[in-house]
PLY file of the C-alpha trace (Angstrom):
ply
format ascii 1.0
element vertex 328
property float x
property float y
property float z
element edge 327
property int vertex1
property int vertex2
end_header
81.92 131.13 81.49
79.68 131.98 78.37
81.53 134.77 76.52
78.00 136.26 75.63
76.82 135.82 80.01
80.61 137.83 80.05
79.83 140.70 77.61
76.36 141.16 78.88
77.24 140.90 82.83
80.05 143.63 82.34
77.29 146.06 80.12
75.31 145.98 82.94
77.62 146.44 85.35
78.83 149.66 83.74
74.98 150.92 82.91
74.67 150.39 86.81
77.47 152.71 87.14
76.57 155.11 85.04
79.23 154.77 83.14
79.47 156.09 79.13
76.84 154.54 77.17
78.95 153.98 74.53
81.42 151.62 76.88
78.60 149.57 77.80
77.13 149.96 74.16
79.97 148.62 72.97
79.93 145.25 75.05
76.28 144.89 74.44
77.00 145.15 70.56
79.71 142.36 70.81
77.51 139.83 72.29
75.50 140.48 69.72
78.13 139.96 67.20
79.23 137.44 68.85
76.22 135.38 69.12
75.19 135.74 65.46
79.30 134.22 63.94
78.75 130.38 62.39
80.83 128.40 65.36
83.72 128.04 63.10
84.60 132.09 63.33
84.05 132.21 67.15
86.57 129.41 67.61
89.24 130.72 65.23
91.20 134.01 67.25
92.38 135.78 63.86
88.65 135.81 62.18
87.00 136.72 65.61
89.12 139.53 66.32
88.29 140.90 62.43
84.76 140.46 62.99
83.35 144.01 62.70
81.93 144.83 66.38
84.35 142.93 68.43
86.98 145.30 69.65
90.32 144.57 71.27
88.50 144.79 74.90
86.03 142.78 74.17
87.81 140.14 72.33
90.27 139.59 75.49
86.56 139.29 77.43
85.91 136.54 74.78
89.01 134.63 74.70
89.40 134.48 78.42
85.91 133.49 78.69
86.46 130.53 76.17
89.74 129.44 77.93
87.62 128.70 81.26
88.17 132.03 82.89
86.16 134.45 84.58
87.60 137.52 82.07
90.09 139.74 84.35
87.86 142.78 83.24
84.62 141.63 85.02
86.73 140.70 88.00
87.36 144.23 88.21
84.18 145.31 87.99
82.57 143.10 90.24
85.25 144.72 92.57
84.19 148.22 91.99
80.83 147.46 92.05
79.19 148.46 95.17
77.69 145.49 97.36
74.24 145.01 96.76
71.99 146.84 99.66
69.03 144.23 99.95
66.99 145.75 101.98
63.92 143.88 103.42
61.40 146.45 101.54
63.42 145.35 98.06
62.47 142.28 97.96
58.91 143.69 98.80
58.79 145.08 95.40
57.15 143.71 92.34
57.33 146.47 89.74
58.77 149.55 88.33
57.28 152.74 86.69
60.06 154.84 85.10
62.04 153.83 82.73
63.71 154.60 79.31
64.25 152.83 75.83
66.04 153.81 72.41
63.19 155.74 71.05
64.16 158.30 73.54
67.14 158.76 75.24
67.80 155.24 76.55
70.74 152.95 74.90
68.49 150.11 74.49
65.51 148.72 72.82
61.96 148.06 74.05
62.89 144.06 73.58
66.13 144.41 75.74
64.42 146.58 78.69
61.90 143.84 78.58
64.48 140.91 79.02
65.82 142.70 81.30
62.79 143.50 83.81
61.91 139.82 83.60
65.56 138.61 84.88
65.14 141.20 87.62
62.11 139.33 88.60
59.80 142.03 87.99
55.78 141.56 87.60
55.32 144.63 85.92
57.90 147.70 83.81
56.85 150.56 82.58
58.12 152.33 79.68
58.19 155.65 80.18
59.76 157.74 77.18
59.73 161.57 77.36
57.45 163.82 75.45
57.79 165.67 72.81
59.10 169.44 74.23
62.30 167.34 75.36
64.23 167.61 72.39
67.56 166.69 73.47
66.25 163.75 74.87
64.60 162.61 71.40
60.44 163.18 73.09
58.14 161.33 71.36
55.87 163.06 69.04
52.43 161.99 69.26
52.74 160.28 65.93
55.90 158.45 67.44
53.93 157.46 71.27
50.70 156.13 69.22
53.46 153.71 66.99
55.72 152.65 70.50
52.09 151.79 72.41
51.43 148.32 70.92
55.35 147.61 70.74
55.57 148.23 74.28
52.52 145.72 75.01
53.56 143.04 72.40
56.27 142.30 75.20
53.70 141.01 78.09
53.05 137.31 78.35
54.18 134.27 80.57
53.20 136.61 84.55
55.00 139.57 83.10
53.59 142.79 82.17
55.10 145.82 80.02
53.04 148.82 80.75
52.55 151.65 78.15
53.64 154.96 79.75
55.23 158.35 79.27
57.10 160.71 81.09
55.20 163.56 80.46
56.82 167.20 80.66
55.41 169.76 83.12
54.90 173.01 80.83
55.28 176.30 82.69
51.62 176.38 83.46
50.99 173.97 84.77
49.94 171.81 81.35
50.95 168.59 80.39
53.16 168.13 76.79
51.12 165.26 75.38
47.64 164.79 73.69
45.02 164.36 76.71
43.32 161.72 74.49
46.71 160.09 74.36
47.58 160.03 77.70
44.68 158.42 78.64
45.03 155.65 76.36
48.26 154.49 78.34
48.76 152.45 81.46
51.11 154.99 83.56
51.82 158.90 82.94
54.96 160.39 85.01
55.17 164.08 85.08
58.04 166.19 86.04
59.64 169.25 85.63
62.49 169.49 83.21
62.23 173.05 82.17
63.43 176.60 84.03
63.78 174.70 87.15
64.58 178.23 88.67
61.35 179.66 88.37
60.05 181.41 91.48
58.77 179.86 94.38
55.05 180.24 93.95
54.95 179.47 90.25
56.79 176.40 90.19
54.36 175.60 93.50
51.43 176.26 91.33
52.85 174.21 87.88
52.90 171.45 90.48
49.99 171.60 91.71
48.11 172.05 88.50
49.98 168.89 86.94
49.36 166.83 89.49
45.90 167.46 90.14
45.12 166.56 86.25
43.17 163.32 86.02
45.71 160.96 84.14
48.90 162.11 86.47
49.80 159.02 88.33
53.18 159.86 89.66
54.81 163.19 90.59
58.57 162.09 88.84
61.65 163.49 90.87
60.14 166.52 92.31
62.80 168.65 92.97
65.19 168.22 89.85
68.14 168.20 91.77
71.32 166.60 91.18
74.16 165.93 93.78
76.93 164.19 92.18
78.09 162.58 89.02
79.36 163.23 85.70
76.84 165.86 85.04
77.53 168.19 88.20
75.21 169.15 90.71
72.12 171.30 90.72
70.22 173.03 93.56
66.80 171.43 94.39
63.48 173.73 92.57
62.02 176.13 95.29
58.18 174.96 95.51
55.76 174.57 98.80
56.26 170.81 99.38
53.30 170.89 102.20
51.17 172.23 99.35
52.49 170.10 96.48
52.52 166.87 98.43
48.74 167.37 99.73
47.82 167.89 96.09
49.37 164.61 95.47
47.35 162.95 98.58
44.07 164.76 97.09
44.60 163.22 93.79
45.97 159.58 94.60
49.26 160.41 92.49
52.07 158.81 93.82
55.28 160.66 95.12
58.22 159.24 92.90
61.23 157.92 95.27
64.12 158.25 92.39
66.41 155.33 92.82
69.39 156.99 90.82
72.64 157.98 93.18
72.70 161.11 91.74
69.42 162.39 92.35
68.49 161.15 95.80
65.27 162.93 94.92
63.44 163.51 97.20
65.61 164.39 99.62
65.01 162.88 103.17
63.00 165.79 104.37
60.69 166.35 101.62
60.18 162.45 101.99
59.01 162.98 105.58
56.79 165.74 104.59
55.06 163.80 101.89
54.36 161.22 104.59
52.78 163.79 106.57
50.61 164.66 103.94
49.54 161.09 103.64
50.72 160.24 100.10
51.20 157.42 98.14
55.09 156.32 96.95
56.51 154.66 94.09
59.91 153.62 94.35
61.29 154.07 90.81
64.37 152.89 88.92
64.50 155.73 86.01
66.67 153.31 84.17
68.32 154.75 80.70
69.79 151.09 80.18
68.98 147.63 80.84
71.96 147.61 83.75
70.24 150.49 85.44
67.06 148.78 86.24
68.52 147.33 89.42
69.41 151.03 91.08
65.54 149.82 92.96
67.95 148.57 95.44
69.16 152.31 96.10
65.38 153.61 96.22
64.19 150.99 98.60
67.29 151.32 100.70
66.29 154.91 101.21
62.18 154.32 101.54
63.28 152.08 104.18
65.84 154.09 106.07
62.85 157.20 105.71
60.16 155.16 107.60
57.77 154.89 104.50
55.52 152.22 104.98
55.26 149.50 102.02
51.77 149.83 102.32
52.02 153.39 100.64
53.95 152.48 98.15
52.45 151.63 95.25
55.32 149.19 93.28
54.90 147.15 96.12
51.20 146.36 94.37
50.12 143.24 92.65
49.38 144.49 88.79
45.73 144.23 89.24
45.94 146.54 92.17
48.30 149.15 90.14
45.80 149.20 87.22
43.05 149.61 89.12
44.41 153.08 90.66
46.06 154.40 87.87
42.67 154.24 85.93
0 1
1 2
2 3
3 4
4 5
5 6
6 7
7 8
8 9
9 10
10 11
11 12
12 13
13 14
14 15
15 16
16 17
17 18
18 19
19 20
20 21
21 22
22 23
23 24
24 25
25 26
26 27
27 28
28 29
29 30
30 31
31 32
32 33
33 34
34 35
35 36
36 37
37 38
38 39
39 40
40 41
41 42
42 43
43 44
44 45
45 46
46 47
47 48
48 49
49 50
50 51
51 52
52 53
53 54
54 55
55 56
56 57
57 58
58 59
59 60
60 61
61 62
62 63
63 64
64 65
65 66
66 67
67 68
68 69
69 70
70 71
71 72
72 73
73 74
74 75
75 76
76 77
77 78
78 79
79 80
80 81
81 82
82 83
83 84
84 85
85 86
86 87
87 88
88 89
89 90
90 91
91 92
92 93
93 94
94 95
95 96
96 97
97 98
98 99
99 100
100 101
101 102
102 103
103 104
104 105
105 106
106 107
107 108
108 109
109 110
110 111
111 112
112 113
113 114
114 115
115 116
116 117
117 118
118 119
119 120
120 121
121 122
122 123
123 124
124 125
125 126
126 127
127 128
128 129
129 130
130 131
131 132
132 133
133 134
134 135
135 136
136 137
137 138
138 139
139 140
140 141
141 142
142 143
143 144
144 145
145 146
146 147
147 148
148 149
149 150
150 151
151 152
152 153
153 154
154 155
155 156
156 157
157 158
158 159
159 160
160 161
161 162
162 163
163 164
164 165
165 166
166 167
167 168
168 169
169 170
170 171
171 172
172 173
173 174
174 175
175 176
176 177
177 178
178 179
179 180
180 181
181 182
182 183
183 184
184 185
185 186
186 187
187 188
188 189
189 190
190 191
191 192
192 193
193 194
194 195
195 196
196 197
197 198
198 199
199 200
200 201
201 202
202 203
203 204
204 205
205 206
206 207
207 208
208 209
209 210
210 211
211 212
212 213
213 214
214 215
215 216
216 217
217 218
218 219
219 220
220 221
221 222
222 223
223 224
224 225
225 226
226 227
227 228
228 229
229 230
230 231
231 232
232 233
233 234
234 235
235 236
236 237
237 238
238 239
239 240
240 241
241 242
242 243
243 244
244 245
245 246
246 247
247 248
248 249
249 250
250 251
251 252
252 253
253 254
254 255
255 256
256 257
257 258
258 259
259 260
260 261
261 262
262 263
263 264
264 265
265 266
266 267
267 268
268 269
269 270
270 271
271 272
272 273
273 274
274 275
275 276
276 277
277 278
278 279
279 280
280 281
281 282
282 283
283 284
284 285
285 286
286 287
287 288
288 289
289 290
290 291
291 292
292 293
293 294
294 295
295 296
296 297
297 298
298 299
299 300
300 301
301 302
302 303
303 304
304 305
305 306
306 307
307 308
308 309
309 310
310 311
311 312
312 313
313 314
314 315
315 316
316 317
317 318
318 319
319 320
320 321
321 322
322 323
323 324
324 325
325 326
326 327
C-alpha cells in the first residue's frame, strides 16, 4: 500500500483511540516528511531513515509499505480497533458541530480537520475552539476567534461546508466567555460548563439555565461534565435539575449535545430520556481533538439509537440550509 495511506490510516486509528497525541503526531508528521523527499531519498533506506521526522517506527511502516505489505503495525491496530457500530441512524447523519483544531487544544490544523470531515462524508463541520477563560486548553482571545473566522470558512467549497463556531465557556453566572457581538457573527456557539463543576445544585441549575436561554446558544455541550473511564480518570456527573435545564433548552430551540466520546457517555441514558420528555432538540456530536476522532459519531448515534431519540429531533441529521436557518 501507499506508505503515506499507511502513516495516515494508523494516526487515525490511534486519535480514534485516544491514544497520546504525540504517537499519532508523530505518524502524521512522517507522512508529511515523507511526502515532501525528491523520489530518489524515499527509495534509498539509509537517506530515508536520516530524514529528520521519520523515526524507527515509522520507517518500518514505510519500508513494509514499499515492499507490498500491509505494515505489521496497522495490522495490529486494525485488530485492536473496535468494529465499527453502523447503526441505521449513522448513516442518517450529515454533519457535526463540535470539534477542535491546533489553535486550541486539538493536534491538528483547520486544513487537516477539513480533509478529514470531507472523507467522512460529511455536509457540514464545525469548528468549535474554546474561549478564552480556558487557559490550559489555549481559548481563543477575541483577537485570536475574529483571525480563525475567515480561515475556518476559506475551507467550504465543492457540497462541503466548514462552519465558524466556538465552544463557549459557561461562567459561574450564568454568562457566556466571548464578545456577544462576536458570537453572533459565527455559524454555531456550544456552551458548557468547564469550571467548579461541584457547585451546588441550584446554582449550577440556574448557570444552565441562564446560558442556554441566551439568544446565540445553539447547543447545550456535554451537560453533565462527567467522565467514566480513560486515561484521565473518572468524574462524578454536575448536580443540576435536568427537568428544568432540559425545558429551558426546549423553550429556546438549543439543542441537547449527545457526546460521542467513550469516555463521556454524556448524557447519560436517563438524562437522555428526560430531555426527550421535555421535547428537545439533539445533536449528536463528535468533540473530535484530532482528525481520527471525527468518526467516534458512530458511538453517539449508536447510543441516540439504543435511547429511542427520534432522527427527526436531531438536528445533525439536517440538510445545511435547515441547520442555518435554526441556529440564526
Amino acid at each position: 500500500m501507499d506508505p503515506v495511506d499507511a502513516l495516515l490510516e494508523i494516526a487515525s486509528l490511534l486519535e480514534r483511540e485516544r491514544a497520546s497525541r504525540y504517537r499519532a503526531q508523530a505518524f502524521r508528521q512522517a507522512a508529511a516528511t515523507f511526502q515532501d523527499l525528491p523520489s530518489d531519498v524515499q527509495g534509498d533506506p539509509t537517506r530515508l531513515r536520516a530524514a529528520k521526522g521519520i523515526g524507527e517506527s515509522t520507517f518500518a511502516v514505510i519500508r513494509q509499505a514499499q515492499a507490498g505489505e500491509v505494515p505489521e503495525y496497522l495490522v495490529e491496530l486494525r485488530g485492536d480497533v473496535e468494529p465499527e457500530k453502523v447503526s441505521e441512524l449513522r448513516g442518517k447523519l450529515r454533519g457535526d458541530l463540535h470539534a477542535h483544531t491546533e489553535w486550541s487544544d486539538g493536534t491538528t490544523s483547520i486544513e487537516v480537520m477539513a480533509a478529514a470531515a470531507r472523507a467522512q462524508g460529511h455536509e457540514y463541520q464545525a469548528i468549535t475552539d474554546h474561549s478564552p477563560r480556558l487557559r490550559v486548553a489555549r481559548g481563543l482571545s477575541a483577537e485570536r476567534l475574529r483571525e480563525q473566522i475567515p480561515q475556518v470558512r476559506a475551507q467550504s467549497g465543492d457540497g462541503f461546508t466548514l462552519l465558524a463556531g466556538i465552544e463557549v465557556d459557561i461562567l459561574e453566572g450564568g454568562g457566556l466567555d466571548q464578545e456577544d457581538a462576536l458570537l453572533a457573527d459565527l455559524d454555531i456557539v456550544v456552551a458548557s460548563v468547564h469550571s467548579k463543576l461541584r457547585m451546588d445544585g441550584r446554582a449550577m441549575t440556574a448557570r444552565m439555565i441562564a446560558a442556554v436561554s441566551h439568544p446565540r446558544v445553539n447547543v447545550l455541550g456535554h451537560c453533565t461534565g462527567r467522565l467514566v473511564q480513560g486515561d484521565r480518570g473518572t468524574r462524578p456527573p454536575s448536580a443540576f435539575d435536568a427537568a428544568a435545564v432540559f425545558a429551558a433548552c426546549a423553550e429556546n430551540g438549543v439543542a441537547v449535545e449527545i457526546n460521542s466520546r467513550p469516555e463521556r457517555q454524556d448524557p447519560p441514558d436517563e438524562l437522555i430520556a428526560i430531555a426527550l420528555e421535555a421535547g428537545c432538540l439533539f445533536s449528536i456530536d463528535s468533540d473530535a481533538h484530532a482528525p481520527g476522532q471525527l468518526s467516534l459519531l458512530d458511538h453517539g448515534a449508536e447510543r441516540a439509537e439504543r435511547a429511542g431519540v427520534p432522527a427527526s429531533r436531531i438536528v445533525t441529521t439536517w440538510g445545511l440550509s435547515r441547520l442555518l436557518a435554526w441556529a440564526e
